[in-house]
N, C-alpha and C positions, 0 to 999 in steps of 0.2 A: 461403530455399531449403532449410535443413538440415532446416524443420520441418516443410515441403511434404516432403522425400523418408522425412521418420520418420512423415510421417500415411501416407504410400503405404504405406510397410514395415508397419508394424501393420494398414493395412487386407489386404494381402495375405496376413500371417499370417494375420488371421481368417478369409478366405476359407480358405484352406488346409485351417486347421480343423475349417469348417464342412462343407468338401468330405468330408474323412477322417470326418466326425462323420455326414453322411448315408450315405454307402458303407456305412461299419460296420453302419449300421442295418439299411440296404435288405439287405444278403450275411445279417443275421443273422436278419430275416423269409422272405427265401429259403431258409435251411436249415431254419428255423422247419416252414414251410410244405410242407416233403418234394415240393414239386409241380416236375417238372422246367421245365414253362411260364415259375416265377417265375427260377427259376435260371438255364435259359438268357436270360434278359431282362436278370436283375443282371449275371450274367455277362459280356456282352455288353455290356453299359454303360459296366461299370466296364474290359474291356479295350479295349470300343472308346476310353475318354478315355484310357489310359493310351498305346494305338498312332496317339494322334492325333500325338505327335510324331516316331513312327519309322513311318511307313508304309507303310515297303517291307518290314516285317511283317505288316503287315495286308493288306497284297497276297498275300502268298504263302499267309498263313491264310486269305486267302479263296479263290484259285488252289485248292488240293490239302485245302481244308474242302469247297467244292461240286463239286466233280470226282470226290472220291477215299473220302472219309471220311461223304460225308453217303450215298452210295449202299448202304456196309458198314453204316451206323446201321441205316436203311430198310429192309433184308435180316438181317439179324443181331438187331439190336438195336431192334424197332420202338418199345420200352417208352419209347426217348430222341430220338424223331423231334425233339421239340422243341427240344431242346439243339442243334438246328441254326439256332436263330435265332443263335448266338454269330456266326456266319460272317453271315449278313444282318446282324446289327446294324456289323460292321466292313466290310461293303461301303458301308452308308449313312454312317459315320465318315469310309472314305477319299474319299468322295464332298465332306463337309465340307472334308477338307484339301485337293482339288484344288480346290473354290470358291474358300476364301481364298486359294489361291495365284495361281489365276487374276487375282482382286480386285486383289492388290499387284502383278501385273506386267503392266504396257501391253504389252511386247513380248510375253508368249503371248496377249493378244488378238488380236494382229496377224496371230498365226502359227498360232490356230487353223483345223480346217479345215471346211467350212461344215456337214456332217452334225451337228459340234458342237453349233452353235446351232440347228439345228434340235431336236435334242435334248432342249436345257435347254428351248425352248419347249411341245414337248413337257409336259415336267416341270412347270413352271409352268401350263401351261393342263389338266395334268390333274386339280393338286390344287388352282386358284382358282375351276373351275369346280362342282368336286365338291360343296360346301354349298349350294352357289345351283342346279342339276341334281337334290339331293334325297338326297345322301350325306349316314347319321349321323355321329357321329361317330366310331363305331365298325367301321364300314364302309369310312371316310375311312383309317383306322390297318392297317387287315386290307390295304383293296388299296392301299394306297400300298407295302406291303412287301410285297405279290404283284408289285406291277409295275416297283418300282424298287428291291430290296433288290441287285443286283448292277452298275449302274448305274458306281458309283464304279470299278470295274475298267475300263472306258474311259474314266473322265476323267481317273485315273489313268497312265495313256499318252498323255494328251494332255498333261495340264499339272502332273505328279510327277517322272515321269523326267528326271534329268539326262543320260542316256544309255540308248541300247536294247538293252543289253547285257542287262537283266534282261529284257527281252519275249525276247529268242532263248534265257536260259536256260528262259525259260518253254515256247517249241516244243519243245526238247529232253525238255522234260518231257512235254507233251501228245503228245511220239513214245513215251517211255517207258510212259504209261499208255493208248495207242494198241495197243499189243503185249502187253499186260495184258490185255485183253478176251477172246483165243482162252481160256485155260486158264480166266479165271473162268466164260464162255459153256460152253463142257466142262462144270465142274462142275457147271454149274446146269442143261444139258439132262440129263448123265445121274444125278446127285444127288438135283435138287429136281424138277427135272417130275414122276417116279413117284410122287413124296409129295402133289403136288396132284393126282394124279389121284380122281376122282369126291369131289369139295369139293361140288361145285354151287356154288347162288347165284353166279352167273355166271363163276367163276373159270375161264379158260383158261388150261391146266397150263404152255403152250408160253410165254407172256407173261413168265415169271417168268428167260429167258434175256435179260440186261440188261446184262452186265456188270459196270461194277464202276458204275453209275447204278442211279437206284432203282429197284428192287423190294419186293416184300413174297409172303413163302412163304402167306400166307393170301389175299391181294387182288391187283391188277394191278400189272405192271412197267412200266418205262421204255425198251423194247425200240428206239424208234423213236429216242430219243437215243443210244442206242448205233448204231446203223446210221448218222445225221448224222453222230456224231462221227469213224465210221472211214470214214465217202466224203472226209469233210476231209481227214483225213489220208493217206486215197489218193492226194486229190489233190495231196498236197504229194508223195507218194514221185515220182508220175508226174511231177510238172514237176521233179524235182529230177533225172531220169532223163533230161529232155528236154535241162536245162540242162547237162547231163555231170557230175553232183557223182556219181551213180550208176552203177553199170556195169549191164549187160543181167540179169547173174545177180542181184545184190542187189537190183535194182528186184522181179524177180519175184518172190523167195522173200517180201520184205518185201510184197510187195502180195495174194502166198497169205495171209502171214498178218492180214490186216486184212483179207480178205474172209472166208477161211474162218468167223468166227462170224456173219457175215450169214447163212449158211447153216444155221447153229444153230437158229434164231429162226423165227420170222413175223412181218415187217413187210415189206407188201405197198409200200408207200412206196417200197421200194427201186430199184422199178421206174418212179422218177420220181427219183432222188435218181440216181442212179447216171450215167443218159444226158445228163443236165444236165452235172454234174463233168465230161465228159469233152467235152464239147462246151469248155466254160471252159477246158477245160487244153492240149485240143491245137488248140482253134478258132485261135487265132494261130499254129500251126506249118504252117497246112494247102496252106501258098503256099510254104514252106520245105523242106516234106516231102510232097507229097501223099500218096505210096503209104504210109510208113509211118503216116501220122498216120490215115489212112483204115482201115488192120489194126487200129490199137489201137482205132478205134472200134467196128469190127464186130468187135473181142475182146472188148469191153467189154459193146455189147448182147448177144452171143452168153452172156455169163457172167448179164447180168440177166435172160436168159430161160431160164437153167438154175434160177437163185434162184427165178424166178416158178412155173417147173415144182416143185419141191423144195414148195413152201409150198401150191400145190393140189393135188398128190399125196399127200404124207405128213403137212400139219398142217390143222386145221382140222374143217370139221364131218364126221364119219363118218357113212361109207354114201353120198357124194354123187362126182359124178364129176367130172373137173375140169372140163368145161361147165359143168357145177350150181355149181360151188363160184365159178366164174369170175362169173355169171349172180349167185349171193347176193351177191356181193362189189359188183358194177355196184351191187343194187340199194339195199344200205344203205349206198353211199358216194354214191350219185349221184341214185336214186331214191327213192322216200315211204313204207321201211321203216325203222323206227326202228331207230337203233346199240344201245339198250339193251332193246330189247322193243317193243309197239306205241305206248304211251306217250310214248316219249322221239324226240327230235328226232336228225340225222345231220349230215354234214358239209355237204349243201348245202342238208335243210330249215333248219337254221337259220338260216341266210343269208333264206332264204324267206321264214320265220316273222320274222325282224325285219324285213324290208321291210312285210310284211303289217301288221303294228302301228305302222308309222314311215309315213314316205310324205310328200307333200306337202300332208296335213291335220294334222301333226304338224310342223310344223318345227323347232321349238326342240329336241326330243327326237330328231329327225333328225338335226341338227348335232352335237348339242351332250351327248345321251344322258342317263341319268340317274343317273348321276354314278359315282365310285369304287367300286368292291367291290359295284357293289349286283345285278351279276346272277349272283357267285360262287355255289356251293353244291356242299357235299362232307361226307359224313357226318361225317366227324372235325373238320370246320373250326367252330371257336371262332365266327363272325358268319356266318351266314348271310344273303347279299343280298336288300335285300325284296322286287326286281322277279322274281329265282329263284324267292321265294316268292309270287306274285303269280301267277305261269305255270304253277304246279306242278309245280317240279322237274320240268322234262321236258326239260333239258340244253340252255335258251340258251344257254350260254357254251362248246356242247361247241367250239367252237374259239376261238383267239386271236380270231381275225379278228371273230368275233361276241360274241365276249365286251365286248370292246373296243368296238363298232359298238354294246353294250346299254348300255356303262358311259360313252364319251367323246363317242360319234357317228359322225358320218362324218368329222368335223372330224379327230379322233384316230388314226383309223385313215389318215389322209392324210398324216397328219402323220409319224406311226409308216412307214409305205413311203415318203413323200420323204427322211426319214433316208438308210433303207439303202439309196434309189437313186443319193443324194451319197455315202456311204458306197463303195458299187459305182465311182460313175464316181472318185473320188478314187483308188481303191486301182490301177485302171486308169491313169490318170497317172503313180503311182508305179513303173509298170513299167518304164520307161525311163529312172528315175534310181535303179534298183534298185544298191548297190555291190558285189554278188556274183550268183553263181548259189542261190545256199544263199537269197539274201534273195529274186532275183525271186522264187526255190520257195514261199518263205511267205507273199507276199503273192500270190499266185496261190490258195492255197489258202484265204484272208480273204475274196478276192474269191469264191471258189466259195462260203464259206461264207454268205457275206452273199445271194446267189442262194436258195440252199435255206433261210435261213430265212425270207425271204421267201414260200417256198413253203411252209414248216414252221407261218406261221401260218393259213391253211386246212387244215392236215392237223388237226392237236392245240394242244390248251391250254397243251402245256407251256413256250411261250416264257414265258407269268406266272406257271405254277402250278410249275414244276418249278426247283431250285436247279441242279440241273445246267447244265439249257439254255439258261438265264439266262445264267449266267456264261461258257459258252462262246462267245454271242453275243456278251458285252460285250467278255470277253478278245480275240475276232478285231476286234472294232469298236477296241479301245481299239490293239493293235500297229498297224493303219492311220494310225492318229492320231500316234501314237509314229514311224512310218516318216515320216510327212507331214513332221516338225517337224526332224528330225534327219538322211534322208537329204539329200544334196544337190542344189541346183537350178542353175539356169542366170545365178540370184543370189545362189546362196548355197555355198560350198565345205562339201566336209565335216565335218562336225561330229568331231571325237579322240575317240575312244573312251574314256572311264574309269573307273575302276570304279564300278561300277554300284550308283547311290545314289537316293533319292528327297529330293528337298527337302521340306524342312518349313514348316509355314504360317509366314507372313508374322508 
């Protein structure tokens, strides 16, 4: 027995060793190499093993790395775009440690909620079918970290937290950097718009009002995650107002300001994003309240159709009226004008265009798509997808929904909406064993979320392509999961609050 625990001992030192002995190497070829790609990779490696044991670190580096920090890189500092794989790589880290945890404990089996496993199926059927579909291997590496680099932040709330005491300091936060948006929107309409004016090469000056999500002062912003991310959090001010945490004055001033920078901007989206929220938030009080719940709705359109006036009047193509401008908007959102010029595809040719090439003479391709990463394509992106290059770059993938429908099939894209429809009805459930007002407030506002990005994948690409959106998706998916497990049921009492710790793998 002494000499069985002194072979273990020596063989762990060596590992140890070996471990410190590749690290050294790989950190010394990355500084070697000046290339930030290699750095942010080591870097990310070597912190994602280190926060495999404390990973209620890596939560919060990934929380306020994609939120907050990769938006100011992207705008400021485009030279380190890369160095935001550090935060991907410890999203796919904490993903590892809610596995194992998962693994070792029968009871979060039990107590998962079922969007969960649809999830991990998901996951699994995206990256087993990927090789056999027609993904390299390098294609396989690009979109597995486009599609699931944020991933670990929800399963981190399902099967991390010992308590949800760190998902409510995390809405605290998401209110914090929710009221951040007016002054950085400010700065960026009257700052940076004047500086992009007459760039050309397609740059719209108005795009570059983003917040504190990305942007870039030479190319296109993230305008439309910023406009999701404060209807969310509208929607939490209003249910928080409905549930009495708010009083009449502070609901409004607080919801002036999360609207006012919608009006900064141009994202015509908002005009879908907005009437929805509000139907989710006061649609349960309208038997409770008719008349008031009926004001705030026709407060609420009346405000979207100010927004929509604002955005055909004063941004967009000059010299056009806002008939004109209403009419181009119909026709390269709806009709057979390309988004990028006459070449490129829109929001619902490309839905078109992949039926047109799939269908029921294609079935496997139908189902089943042709695999990972393969119909990405973006000037800066390191693998370009060969079916992108097959169609000629004429923007298959300009949305999730098609992107997805070229890369997984129909199978994926089914897979991906039954989530966040169990997702939906789950967080719906939890309304009635909400243990506060403050709490029904947040998951009211998961549940709206989960609605619009639903809808956010025929708008944009950015549920896979974008670090922000990702994470805010997974964050509201993962507090559902974290509410599911720890509020109380009709079997189960309240979970004691404690401070708020992440378990560590098994």
């Amino acid at each position: 027995m002494g000499a069985s625990k002194s072979g273990m001992s020596v063989l762990a030192g060596v590992g140890v060793a070996l471990g410190v002995l590749v690290a050294s190497g790989m950190a010394a070829l990355a500084a070697i190499s000046n290339s930030p790609i290699a750095v942010g990779l080591v870097a990310g490696l070597l912190m994602g093993a280190l926060l495999l044991s404390v990973p209620r670190v890596a939560l919060w580096a990934c929380v306020i790395g994609a939120l907050l920090v990769s938006g100011f890189i992207s705008l400021f500092f485009p030279f380190l775009n890369k160095a935001t794989w550090l935060f991907s790589m410890l999203g796919f880290f904490l993903a590892v440690a809610a596995l194992i945890q998962l693994i070792a404990s029968p009871k979060l089996r039990a107590d998962t909620p079922g969007f969960l496993w649809v999830g991990l199926i998901f996951i699994v059927f995206a990256l087993a079918t990927a090789p056999l579909a027609g993904s390299s291997a390098l294609e396989l590496l690009a979109g597995a970290k486009r599609y699931l680099q944020f991933w670990g932040l929800m399963f981190a709330g399902a099967w991390l937290l010992k308590s949800i005491v760190d998902y409510e300091r995390i809405v605290r936060f998401l209110m914090v950097l929710a009221l951040l948006q007016l002054p950085l929107a400010l700065y960026q309409r009257i700052a940076l718009v004047p500086l992009r004016e007459g760039l050309g090469r397609g740059v719209v000056p108005i795009d570059v009002v983003s917040g504190t999500f990305e942007a870039s002062l030479l190319a296109g912003g993230n305008s439309s995650a910023m406009v999701l991310f404060l209807t969310i959090a509208l929607a939490f001010v209003l249910s928080a107002w409905r549930e009495q945490q708010l009083s009449g004055f502070k609901c409004a001033l607080l919801s002036a300001l999360l609207v006012l920078p919608m009006g900064l901007g141009e994202t015509k989206v908002v005009v879908v994003l907005l009437p929805l929220m509000l139907l989710v938030v006061f649609g349960r009080y309208v038997r409770r309240a008719p008349m008031a719940s009926l004001l705030i709705l026709l407060t609420g359109l009346a405000c979207t159709a100010l927004l929509f006036w604002l955005y055909g009047s004063y941004f967009g193509k000059t010299g056009l009226t806002l008939a004109q401008r209403l009419q181009a908007t119909i026709e390269y959102n709806f009709g057979d004008v390309g988004y990028y010029g006459s070449f490129s595809l829109n929001r619902t040719t490309a839905l078109k265009y992949w039926w047109a090439n799939h269908g029921a003479a294609n079935p496997l391709e139908l189902f089943f798509g042709h695999g990972l990463g393969t119909s990405y394509a973006a000037p800066t992106s390191l693998v370009q997808g060969h079916v992108a290059r097959q169609h000629g770059f004429i923007a298959i993938g300009f949305t999730a929904a098609s992107s997805i429908l070229w890369d997984l099939g129909l199978i994926g894209l089914v897979l991906l909406l039954v989530m966040l429809a169990m997702a939906w009805r789950t967080a719906g459930r939890l309304l009635a064993s909400a243990p506060s007002g403050w709490a029904r407030s947040a998951i009211v506002a998961a549940r709206v979320s989960v609605l619009l990005f639903a809808v956010m994948l025929f708008y944009t690409d950015s549920v896979l392509n974008a670090l922000s959106v990702q994470a805010l998706l997974m964050i509201c998916l993962g507090g559902v999961a974290a509410a599911a497990r720890h509020w109380p049921t009709p079997d189960r009492p309240a979970a004691r609050l404690v401070p708020a710790r992440l378990r560590t793998p098994a």
